[in-house]
N, C-alpha and C positions, 0 to 999 in steps of 0.2 A: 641375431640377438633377440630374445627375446623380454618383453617388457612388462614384467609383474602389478599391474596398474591399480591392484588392490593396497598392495605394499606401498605404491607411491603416492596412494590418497593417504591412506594412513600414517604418512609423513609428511604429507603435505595437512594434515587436522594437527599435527604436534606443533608445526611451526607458531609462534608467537604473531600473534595478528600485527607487526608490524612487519614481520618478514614476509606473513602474506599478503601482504600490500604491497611489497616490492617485486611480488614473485607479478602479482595482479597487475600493476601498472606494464610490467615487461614483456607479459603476454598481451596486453592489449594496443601496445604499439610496435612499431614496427621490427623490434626482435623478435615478436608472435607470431608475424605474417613471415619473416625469413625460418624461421623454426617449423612451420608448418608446411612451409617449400622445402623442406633441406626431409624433414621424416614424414609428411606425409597426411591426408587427413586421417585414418588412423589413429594417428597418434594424436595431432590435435584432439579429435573426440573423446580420447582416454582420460585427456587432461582437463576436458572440458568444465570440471571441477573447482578448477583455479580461478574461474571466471571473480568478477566481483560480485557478493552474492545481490538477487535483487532486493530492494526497500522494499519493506510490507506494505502493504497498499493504504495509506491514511485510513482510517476508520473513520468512515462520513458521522458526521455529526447526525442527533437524531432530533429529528425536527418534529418542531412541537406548532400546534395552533397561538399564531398572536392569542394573546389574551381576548376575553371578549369584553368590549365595553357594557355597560348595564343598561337594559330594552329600557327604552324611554315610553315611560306611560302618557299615549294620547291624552291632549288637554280633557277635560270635565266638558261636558256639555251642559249646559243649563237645562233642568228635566223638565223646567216650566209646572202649570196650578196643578196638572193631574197626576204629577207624582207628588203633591205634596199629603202627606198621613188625613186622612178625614177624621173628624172629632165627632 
């Protein structure tokens, strides 16, 4: 027997995402591992399809610099008599 695996994806996308969730849970327990004992890996890998798909990887936040606080201007010095204006 031969197994048309294109036609079985393409009916396995029609299913209604809660029936592919029941297909998903069945395959990933132990009715998956007796069904892959009983046809083969072969067939496992044809199916391989059914898995649950993976979550998209979070998009990292984009980091920004702390704020910066405002450069604190050194105290005044006293410039003493010779900087003061001559008259």
């Amino acid at each position: 027997m031969e197994i048309d695996f294109a036609s079985v994806s393409d009916n396995y996308m029609a299913l209604p995402e809660e029936e592919k969730n029941i297909v998903r849970e069945g395959m990933a327990g132990p009715m998956g591992n007796i069904i892959g004992k009983v046809f083969g890996p072969e067939f496992m890998e044809g199916i391989g399809t059914f898995a649950a798909p993976t979550p998209a990887a979070p998009t990292p936040k984009k980091r920004t610099m702390a704020p910066t606080m405002p450069q604190q201007q050194p105290p005044a010095k006293p410039q003493g008599l010779a900087a003061r204006p001559q008259r």
